[in-house]
N, C-alpha and C positions, 0 to 999 in steps of 0.2 A: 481482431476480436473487439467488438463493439461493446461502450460500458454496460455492462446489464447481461452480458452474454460468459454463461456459466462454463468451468473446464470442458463437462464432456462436450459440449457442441461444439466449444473453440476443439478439442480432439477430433472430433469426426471432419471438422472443418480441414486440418493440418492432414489428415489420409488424404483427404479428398485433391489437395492442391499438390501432396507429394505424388499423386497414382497419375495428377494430370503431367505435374512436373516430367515425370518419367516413360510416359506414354508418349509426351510431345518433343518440342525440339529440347528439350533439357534447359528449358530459358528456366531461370531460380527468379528471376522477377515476382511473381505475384506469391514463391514461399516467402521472399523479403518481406513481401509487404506485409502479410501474416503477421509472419514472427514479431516486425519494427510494430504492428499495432499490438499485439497483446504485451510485450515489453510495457509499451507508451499507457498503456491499460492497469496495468500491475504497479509502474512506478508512480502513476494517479491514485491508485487507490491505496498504494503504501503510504504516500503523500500527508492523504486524509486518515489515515488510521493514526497517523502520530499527531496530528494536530489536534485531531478529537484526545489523543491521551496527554497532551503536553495543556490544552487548554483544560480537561479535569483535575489536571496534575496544582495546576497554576490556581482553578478556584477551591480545590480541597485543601492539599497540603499545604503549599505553599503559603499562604495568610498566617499560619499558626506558628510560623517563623517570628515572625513581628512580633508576635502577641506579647507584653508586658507582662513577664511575671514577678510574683515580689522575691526577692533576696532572702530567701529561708537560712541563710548560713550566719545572717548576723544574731546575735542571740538581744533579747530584748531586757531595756535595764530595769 
């Protein structure tokens, strides 16, 4: 599965190589290749999913950690 290439074609893709898989000499060579690229597909774009939310994570929340606040607990004389 090529990046940019949505489930159902990668599905009609996966019939198509299992009907050849199974019509020919039963070589699983080119369902490997399949499966090892939409894996290699999935785990890039899980990859990017969590960077994109650890980097919003890092300029939203995170700063407001730091932020100096005053000590409300001391009472004033």
């Amino acid at each position: 599965m090529s990046g940019g290439q949505r489930p159902f074609v990668a599905h009609l893709t996966l019939y198509q190589i299992l009907e050849e898989t199974q019509r020919g000499t039963l070589d699983i060579t080119a369902w490997l290749d399949w499966f090892l690229r939409c894996l290699a597909t999935a785990m890039f774009e899980s990859e990017q999913l969590i960077q994109s939310v650890v980097q919003t994570f890092l300029a939203t929340a995170f700063p407001n950690v730091w932020i100096v606040r005053p000590n409300l607990t001391k009472r004033s004389e």
